[in-house]
C-alpha positions in Angstrom: -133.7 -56.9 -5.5 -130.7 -56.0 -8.4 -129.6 -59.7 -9.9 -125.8 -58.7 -8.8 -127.4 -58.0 -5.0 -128.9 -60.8 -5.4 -125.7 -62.9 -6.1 -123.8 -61.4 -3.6 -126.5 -62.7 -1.2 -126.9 -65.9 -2.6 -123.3 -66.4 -2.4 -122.9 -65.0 1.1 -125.1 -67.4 2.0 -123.3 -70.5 0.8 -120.2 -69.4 2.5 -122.1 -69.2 5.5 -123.9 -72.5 4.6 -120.4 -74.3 4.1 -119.0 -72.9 7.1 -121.6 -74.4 9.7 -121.7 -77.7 8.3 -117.9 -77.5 8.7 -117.9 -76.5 12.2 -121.1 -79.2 12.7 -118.8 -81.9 11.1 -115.0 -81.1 12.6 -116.7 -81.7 16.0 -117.6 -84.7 15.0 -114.5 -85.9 13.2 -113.9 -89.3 14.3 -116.3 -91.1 11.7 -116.3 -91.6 8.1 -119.9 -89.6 7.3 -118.3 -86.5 8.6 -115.0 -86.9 7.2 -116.7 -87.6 3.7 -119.1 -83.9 4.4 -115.7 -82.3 4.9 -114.2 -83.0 1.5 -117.7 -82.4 0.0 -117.6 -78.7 1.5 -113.9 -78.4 0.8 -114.2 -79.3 -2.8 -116.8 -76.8 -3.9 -115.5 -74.0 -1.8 -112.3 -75.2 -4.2 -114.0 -75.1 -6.7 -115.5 -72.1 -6.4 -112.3 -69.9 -5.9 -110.6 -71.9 -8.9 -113.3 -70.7 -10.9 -113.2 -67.2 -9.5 -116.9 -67.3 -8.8 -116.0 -66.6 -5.4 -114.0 -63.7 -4.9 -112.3 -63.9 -1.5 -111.6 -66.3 0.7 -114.1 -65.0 3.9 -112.7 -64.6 7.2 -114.9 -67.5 8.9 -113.2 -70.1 6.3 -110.1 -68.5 6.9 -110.2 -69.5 10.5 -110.9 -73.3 10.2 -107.9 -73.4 7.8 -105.4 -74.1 10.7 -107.4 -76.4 12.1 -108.0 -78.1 8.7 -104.5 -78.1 7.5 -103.6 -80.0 10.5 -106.1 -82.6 10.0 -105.2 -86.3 11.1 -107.8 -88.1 10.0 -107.6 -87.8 6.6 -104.2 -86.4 4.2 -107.4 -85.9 2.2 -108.6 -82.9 4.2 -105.2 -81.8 4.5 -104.6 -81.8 1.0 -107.7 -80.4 -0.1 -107.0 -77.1 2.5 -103.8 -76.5 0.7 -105.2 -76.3 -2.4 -107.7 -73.8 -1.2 -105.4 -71.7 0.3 -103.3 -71.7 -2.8 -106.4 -71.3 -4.9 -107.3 -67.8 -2.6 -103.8 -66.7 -2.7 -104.3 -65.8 -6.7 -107.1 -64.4 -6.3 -106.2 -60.9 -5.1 -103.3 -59.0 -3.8 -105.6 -58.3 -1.1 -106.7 -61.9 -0.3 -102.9 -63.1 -0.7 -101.3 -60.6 2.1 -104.8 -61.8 4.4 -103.7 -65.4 3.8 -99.8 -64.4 4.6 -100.8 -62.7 7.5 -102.4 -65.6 9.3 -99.2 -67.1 11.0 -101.3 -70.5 11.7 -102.2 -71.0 8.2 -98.6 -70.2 7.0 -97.0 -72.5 9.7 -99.8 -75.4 8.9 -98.9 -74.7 5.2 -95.1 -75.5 6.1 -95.8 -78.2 8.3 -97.3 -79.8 5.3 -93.9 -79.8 3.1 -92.7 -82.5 5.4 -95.7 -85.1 4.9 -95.4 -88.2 3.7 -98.1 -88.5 1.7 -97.1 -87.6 -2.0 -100.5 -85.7 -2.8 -100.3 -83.5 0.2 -97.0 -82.5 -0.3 -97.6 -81.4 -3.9 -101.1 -79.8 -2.9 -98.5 -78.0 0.3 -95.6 -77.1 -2.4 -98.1 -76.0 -5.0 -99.9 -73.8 -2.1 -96.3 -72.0 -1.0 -95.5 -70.5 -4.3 -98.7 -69.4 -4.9 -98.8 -67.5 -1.8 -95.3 -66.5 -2.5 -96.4 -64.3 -5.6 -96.3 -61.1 -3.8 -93.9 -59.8 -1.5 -95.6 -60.0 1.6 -96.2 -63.3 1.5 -92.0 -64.3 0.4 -91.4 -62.5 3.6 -94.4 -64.5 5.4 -92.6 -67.8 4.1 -88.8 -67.1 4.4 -89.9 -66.2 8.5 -91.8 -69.7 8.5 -88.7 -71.1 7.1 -90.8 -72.0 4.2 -87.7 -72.5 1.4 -85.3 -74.8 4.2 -88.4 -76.9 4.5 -89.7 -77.1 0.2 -85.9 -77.9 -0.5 -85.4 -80.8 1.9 -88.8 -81.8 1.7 -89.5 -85.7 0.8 -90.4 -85.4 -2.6 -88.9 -88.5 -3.6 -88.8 -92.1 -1.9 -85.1 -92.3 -2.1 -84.0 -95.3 0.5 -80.5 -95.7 -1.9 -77.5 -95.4 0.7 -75.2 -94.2 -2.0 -77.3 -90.7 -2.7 -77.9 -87.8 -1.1 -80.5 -85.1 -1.6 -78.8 -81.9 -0.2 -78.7 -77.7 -0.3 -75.6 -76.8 1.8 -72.8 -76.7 0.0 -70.4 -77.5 2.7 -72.5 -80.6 4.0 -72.2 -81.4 -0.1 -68.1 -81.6 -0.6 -68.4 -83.6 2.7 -70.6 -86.3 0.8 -68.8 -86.2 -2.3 -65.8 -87.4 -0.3 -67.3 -90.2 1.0 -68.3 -91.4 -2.3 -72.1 -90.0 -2.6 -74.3 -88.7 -5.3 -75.3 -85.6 -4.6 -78.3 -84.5 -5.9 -79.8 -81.1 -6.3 -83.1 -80.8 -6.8 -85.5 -78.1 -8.5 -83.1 -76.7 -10.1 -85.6 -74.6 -12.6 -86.6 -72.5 -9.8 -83.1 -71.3 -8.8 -81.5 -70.5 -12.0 -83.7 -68.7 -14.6 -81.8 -69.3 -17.4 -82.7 -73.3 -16.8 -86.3 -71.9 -16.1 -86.4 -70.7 -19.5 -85.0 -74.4 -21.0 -87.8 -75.9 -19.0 -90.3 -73.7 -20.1 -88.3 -74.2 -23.7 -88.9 -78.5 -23.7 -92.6 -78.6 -22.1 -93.7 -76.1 -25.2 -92.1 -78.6 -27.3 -94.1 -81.5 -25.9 -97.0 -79.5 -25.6 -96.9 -80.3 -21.7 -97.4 -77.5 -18.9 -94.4 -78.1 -17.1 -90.5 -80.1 -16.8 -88.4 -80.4 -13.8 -84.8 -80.0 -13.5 -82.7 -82.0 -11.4 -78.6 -82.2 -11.1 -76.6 -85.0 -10.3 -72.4 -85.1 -9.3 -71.0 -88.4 -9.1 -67.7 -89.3 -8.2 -65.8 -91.6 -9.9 -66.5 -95.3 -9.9 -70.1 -94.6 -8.1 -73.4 -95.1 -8.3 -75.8 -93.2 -7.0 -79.4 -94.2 -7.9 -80.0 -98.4 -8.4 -82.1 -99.3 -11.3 -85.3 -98.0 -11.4 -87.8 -96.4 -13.9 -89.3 -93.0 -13.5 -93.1 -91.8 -14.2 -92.1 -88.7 -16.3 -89.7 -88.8 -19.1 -86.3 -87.7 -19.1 -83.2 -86.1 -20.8 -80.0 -87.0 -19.4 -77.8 -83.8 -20.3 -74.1 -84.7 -19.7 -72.3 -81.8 -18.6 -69.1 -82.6 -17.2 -67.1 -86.0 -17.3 -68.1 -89.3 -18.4 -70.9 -91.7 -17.4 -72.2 -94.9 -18.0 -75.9 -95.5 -18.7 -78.0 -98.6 -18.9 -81.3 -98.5 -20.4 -83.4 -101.8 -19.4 -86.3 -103.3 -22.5 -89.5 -102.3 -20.7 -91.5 -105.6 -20.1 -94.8 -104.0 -20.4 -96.6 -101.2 -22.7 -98.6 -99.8 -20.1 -97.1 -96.0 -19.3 -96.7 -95.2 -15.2 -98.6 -91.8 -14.5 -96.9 -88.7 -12.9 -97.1 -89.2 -9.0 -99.2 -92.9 -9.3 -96.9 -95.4 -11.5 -97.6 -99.0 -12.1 -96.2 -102.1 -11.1 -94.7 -102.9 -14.5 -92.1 -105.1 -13.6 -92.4 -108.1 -11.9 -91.5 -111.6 -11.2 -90.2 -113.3 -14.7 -90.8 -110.1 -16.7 -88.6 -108.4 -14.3 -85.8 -110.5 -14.8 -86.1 -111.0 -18.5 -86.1 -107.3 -18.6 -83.0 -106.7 -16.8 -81.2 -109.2 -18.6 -82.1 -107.5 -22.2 -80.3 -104.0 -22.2 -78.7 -101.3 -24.1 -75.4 -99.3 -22.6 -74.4 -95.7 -23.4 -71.6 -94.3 -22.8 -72.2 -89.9 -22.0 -69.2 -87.6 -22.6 -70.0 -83.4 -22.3 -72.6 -82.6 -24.7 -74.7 -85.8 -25.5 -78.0 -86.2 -24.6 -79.4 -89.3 -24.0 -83.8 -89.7 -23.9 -85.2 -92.0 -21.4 -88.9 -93.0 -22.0 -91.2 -93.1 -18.6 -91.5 -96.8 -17.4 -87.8 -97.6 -18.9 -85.7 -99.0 -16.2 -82.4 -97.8 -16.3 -79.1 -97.1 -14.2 -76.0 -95.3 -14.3 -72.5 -95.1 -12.8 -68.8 -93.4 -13.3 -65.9 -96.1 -14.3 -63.3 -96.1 -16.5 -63.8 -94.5 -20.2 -61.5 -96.6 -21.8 -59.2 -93.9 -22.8 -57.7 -92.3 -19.8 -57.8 -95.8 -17.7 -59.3 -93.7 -14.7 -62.4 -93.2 -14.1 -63.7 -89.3 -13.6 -66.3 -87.3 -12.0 -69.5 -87.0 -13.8 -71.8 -83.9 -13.4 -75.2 -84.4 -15.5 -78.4 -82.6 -15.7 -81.8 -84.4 -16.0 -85.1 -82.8 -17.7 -88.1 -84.1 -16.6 -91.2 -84.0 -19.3 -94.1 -84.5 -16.7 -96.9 -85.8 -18.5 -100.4 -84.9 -16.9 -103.5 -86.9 -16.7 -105.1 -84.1 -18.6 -102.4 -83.6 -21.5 -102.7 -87.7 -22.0 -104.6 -88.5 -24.7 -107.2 -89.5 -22.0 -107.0 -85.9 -21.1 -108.1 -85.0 -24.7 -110.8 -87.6 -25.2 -112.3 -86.0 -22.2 -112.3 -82.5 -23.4 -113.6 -83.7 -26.7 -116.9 -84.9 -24.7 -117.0 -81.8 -22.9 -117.0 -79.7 -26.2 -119.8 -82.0 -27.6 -122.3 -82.2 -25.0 -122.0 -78.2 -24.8 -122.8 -77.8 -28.7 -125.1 -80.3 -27.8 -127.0 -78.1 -25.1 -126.8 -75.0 -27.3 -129.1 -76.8 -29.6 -131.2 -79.0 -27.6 -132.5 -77.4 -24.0 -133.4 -80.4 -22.5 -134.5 -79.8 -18.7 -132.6 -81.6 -16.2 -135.3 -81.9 -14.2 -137.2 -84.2 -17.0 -136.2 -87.8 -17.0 -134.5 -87.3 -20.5 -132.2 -84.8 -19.2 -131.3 -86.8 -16.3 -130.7 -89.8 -18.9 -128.8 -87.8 -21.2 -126.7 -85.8 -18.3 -125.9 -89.4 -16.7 -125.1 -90.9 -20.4 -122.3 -88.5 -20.5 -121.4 -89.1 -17.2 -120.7 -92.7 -18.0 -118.8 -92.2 -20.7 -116.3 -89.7 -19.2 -116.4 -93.5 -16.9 -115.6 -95.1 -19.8 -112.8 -93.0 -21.5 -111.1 -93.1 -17.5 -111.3 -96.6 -18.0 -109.5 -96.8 -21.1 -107.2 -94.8 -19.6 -106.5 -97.3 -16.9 -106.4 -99.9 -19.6 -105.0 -98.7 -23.6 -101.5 -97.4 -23.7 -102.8 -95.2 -26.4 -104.4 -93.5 -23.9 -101.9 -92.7 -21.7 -99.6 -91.2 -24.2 -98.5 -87.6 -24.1 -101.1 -85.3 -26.3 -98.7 -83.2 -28.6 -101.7 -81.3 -29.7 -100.5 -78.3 -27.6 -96.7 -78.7 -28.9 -95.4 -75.3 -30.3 -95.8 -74.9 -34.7 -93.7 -77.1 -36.0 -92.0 -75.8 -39.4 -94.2 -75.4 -42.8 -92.5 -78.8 -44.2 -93.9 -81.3 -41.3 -96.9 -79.1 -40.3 -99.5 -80.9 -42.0 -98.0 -84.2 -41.1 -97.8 -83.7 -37.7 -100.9 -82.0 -37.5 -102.7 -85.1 -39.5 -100.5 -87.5 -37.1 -102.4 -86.4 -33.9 -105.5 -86.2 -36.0 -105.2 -90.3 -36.8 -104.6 -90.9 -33.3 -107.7 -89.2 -31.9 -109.9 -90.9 -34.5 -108.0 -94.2 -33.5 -109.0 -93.6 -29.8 -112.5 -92.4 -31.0 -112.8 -95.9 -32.4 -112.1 -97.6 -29.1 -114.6 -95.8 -27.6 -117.4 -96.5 -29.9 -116.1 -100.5 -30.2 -116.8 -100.4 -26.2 -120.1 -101.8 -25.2 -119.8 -102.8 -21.4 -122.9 -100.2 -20.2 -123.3 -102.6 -17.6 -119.7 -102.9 -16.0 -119.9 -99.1 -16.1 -123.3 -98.9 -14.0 -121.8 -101.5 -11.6 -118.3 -99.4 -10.6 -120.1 -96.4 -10.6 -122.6 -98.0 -8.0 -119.8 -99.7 -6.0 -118.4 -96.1 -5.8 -121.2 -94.2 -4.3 -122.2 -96.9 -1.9 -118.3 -96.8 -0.7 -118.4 -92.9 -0.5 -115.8 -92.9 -3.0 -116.0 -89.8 -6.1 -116.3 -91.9 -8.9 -115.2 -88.5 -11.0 -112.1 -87.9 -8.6 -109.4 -88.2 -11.5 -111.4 -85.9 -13.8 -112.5 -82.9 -11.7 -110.1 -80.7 -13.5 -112.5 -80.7 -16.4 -113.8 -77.8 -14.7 -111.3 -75.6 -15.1 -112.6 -75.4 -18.8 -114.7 -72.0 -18.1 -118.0 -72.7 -19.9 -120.3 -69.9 -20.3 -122.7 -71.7 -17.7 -125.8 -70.6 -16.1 -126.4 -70.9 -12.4 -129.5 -72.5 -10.9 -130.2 -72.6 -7.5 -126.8 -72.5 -6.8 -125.5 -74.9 -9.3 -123.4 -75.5 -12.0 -126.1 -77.7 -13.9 -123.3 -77.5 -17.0 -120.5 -79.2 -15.4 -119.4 -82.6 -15.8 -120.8 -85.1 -12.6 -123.1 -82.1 -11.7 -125.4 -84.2 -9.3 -124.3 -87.5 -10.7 -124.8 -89.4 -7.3 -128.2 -87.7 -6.8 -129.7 -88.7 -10.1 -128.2 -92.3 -10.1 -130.5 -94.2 -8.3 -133.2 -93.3 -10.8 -130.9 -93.8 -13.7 -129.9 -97.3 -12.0 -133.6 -97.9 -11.4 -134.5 -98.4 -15.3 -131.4 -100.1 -16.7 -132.6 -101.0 -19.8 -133.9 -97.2 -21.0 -130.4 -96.1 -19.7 -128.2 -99.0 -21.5 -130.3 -97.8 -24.7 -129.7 -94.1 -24.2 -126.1 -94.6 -23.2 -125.6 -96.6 -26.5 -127.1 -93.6 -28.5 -125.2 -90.8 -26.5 -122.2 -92.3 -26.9 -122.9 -93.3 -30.5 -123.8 -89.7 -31.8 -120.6 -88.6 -29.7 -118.7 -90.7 -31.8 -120.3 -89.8 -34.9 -120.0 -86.1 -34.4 -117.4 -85.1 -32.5 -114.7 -83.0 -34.5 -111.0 -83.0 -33.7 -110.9 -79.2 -35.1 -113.9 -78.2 -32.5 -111.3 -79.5 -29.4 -108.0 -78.2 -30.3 -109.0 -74.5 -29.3 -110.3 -75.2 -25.5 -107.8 -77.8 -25.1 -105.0 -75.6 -25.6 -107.3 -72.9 -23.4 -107.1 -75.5 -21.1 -103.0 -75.9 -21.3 -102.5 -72.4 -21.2 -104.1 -72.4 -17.6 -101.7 -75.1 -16.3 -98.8 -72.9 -17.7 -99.8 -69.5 -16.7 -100.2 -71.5 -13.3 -96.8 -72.6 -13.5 -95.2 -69.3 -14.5 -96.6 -68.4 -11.1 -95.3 -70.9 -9.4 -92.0 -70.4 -11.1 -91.7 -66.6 -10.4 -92.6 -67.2 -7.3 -89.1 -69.9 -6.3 -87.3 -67.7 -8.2 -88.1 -64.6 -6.1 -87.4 -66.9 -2.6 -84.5 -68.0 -4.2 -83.2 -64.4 -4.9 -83.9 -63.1 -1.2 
């Protein structure tokens, strides 16, 4: 049999494989076992299309979807089914109008927009305007009343009785009367030539993507009370006057985009708010507010006029992602490593070395996430990705990021706590908890890989719960080769060897966006 026959078989039978075990375990939903096989199947068959290794989405997966997308027992399930069906809707033009077709996927897709769990409402949003690349599938989603339900969907946890989120015009003067913010969301994928200012900023922070929101205010309001946001922001005054208050941030821990922190609390809280600087915006300034910066704002009285005036701003959100953090880069900079370090060295993964060099890396991906939990270093944006800057400041800014990776390289290799590492990752596997849940995108990188059996030997966590227990078994041979992987990592990693697949890696999330953008854009225009 041809090696590409053979393929094709061996990946026919893995659909069919993944499909019986999630018939087997959706009978059987009501416990924890079969709700954890689930989001095992549903993650490689993710996996798998993200990668393109699978090149359709087959008809028997297809059918579960509805059922899968309407999941109660866990937003998990229902999140991960978005993502697949967004994942198959760029795979093909073919594969995209089978998707659109389905009226019980598209409907469970909409349904989505309107949960309340943040993740599966992104995962749902995400999933829409990727299946709304081609035109059958806008016509699909405009019948579903896919763009009513993404525009007033609960993005945000607003409870504050003095703003409205709101698309009809009409319903808007109405609120404006009464003495309401009004707020109008997204506005990047309704106007292109915002699109393009968007697009403009996150190049400049090296960051895949930056939302646009606008705010009218009338005067002597407030819409918003004082709160601090997870992404960063510029506040561009357009129209009248307003009054901003920027709060000292009591703690140097960053929040992350979709899962802040508590960072202000109890005396810290109220020291905070009592320390506080105060701009005042007129058309055409620009004010920068840092993520985890509390801050307010209101219309009064400008001091010239002795009325107070409407105030019409636009906000520019920088979202920082986990993987554009200088966690995000640490990680890749493993990754590039231990793949120079298999083109030299073919240890077998089947040999106890390979299984203690394999887990060794593991742990230290562990490690860097928990520095990431930890160091504000960590946490900052990676401007590694940022568009050329001019001759003059190129090799400044270029030797700038170049200190800080060597600073976080440091941290790493100061880190000795093998032993707290073995212990979470234990706690996690006996708790059915993915230890590796917050780096999985790490395999979007594309290696060249080779295929055993099936799988990815090459990827990060391949097998990581499989090959624990003999890892855990004989602690002190593991602490020992831990100490030297992650020695010789530190030794010989290269900031010049990461900067090409990181960017790869950026260039992914913005092509993704650029989809996602066309895609609103297009709704927007029918």
């Amino acid at each position: 049999m041809g090696k590409k026959k053979k393929k094709r078989k061996q990946k026919q039978d893995n659909t069919n494989s993944i499909f019986a075990i999630l018939v087997a375990a959706l009978s059987n939903s009501n416990n924890n076992y079969s709700e954890f096989i689930i989001k095992k199947c549903l993650n490689r068959l993710r996996l798998s299309l993200l990668s393109q290794s699978q090149p359709t989405l087959p008809i028997p997966i297809l059918s579960l979807l509805p059922v899968l997308l309407n999941s109660k027992c866990s937003g998990g399930i229902a999140g991960l089914s978005a993502e697949i069906v967004g994942a198959a809707s760029l795979l093909s033009l073919e594969t995209n109008e089978q998707i659109a077709a389905d009226a019980e996927v598209v409907r469970g897709l909409v349904s989505l927009l309107r949960n309340s769990e943040k993740r599966v409402l992104v995962a749902a949003a995400n999933a829409v305007l990727d299946l709304s690349t081609t035109s059958v599938g806008r016509q699909k989603l405009l019948e579903s009343s896919a763009l009513e339900a993404l525009l007033i969907s609960d993005s945000f946890d607003v409870k504050d009785p003095y703003l409205i989120y709101a698309n009809d015009i009409s319903k808007c003067e109405e609120a404006y009367k009464e003495g309401y913010t009004i707020a109008l969301r997204g506005m990047e994928f309704r106007f292109e030539c915002l699109a393009n200012i968007a697009d403009g900023l996150a190049s400049l922070f090296g960051q895949p993507s930056v939302g646009a929101n606008m705010y009218l205010t009338p005067p002597n309001s407030q819409g918003l009370a004082s709160h601090y946001d997870d992404h960063c922001v510029f506040v561009c005054q357009l129209f009248g006057t307003k009054q901003w208050k920027i709060f000292a941030q009591p703690s140097v821990q960053l929040p992350r985009l979709y899962n802040p922190c508590d960072i202000v609390n109890g005396v810290e809280a109220e020291s905070s708010m009592a320390e506080c600087r105060q701009f005042l915006l007129r058309e055409g300034d620009i004010l920068y507010i840092p993520r985890g910066f509390s801050h307010e704002a209101c219309t009064e009285d400008d001091g010239r006029t002795g009325l107070a005036e409407f105030s019409l701003h636009l906000t520019l959100g920088v979202e920082v992602e986990r993987p554009f953090e200088w966690e995000g880069f640490a990680h890749v900079a493993l990754c590039c490593w231990n793949q120079a370090q298999k083109i030299h060295h073919h240890a077998s993964i089947e040999s106890f070395s390979g299984i203690l060099n394999l887990m060794s890396v593991n742990l230290l991906h562990l490690l860097i996430g928990l520095f990431g939990h930890s160091d504000p270093t960590f946490r900052k944006a990676c401007l590694v990705g940022a568009v050329s800057r001019p001759s003059d400041t190129k090799d400044w800014f270029y030797l700038n990021q170049k200190t800080i990776f060597n600073e976080l390289i440091g941290k790493i290799s100061a880190d000795s706590n093998f032993l707290e590492l073995l212990s979470s990752m234990e706690v996690a596997i006996r708790e059915n908890i993915d230890p590796f849940q917050q780096m999985r995108w790490l395999q979007l990188l594309d290696w060249n890989r080779e295929t055993l059996e099936g799988h990815d030997r090459n990827l990060p966590f391949t097998e990581a719960e499989i090959m624990f227990p003999l890892y855990a078994e004989h602690k002190d041979i593991a602490e020992t080769a831990f100490m030297q992987v992650k020695s010789k990592f530190c030794s010989e990693v290269s900031f010049e060897d990461v900067i090409e697949r990181y960017k790869m890696l950026l260039g992914k999330y913005k092509e993704t966006r650029k989809q996602y953008m066309n895609g609103m854009l297009s709704l927007h225009c029918n």
